[in-house]
N, C-alpha and C positions, 0 to 999 in steps of 0.2 A: 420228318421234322428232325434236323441235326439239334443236339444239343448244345448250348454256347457254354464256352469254357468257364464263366463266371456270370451264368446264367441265374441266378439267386441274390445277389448284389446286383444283376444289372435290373434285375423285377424290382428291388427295393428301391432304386435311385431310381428306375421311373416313374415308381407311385411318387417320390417325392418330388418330382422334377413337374411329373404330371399334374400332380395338388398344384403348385404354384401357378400351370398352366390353366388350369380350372378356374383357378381364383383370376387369374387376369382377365378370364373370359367373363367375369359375372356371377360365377358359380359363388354358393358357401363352399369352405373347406370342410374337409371330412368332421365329422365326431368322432369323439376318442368311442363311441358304442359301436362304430362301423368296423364290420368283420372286412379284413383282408381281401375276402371273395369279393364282397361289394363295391368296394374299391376300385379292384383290376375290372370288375365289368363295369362300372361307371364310366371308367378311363379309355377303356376301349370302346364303350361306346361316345364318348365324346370325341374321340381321335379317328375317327371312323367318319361321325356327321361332319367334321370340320375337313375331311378329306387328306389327313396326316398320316394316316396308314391306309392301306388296303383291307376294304372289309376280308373275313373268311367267310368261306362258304359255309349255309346252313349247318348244313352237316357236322362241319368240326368246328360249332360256334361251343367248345365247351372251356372249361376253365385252362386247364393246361395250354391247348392252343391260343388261348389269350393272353396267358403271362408271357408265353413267346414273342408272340409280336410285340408284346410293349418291350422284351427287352432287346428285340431287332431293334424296336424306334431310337430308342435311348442311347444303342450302341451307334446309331447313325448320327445320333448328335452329337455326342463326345469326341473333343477334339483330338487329332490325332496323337500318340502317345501316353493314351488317359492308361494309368494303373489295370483301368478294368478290363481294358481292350487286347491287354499284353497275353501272350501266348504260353 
């Protein structure tokens, strides 16, 4: 697993990109009680059932490997020349 160059902002901007996604699907938004971890695994697995990413395999179904993929997703949807994307 390579690391992304502004992989920590892009985890941030998909929690919040992902909330909004959440919410249009029906979901409630988070609680401000909800730890960080619950979060990224809520989002991964909603992004997962709705077939927006690619699940991971068992194996490396742990936290780390999941902040990655949401910030694969997110870097997929930002338009090209986004701030975050720059090298």
């Amino acid at each position: 697993m390579k690391k992304l160059k502004h992989e920590a902002a892009l985890l941030k901007k998909a929690v919040e990109i992902g909330e909004k996604y959440a919410i249009n699907r029906g979901f409630k938004g988070f609680a401000s009680t909800n730890s960080a971890k619950d979060k990224v695994e809520s989002l991964y697995r909603l992004l997962v059932s709705d077939k927006q990413i690619q699940p991971l395999a068992v194996d490396f179904e742990d936290q780390p490997n999941m902040k990655h993929k949401l910030a694969l997703w997110i870097a997929k949807k930002l338009p090209e020349g986004h701030p975050l994307l720059a090298d």
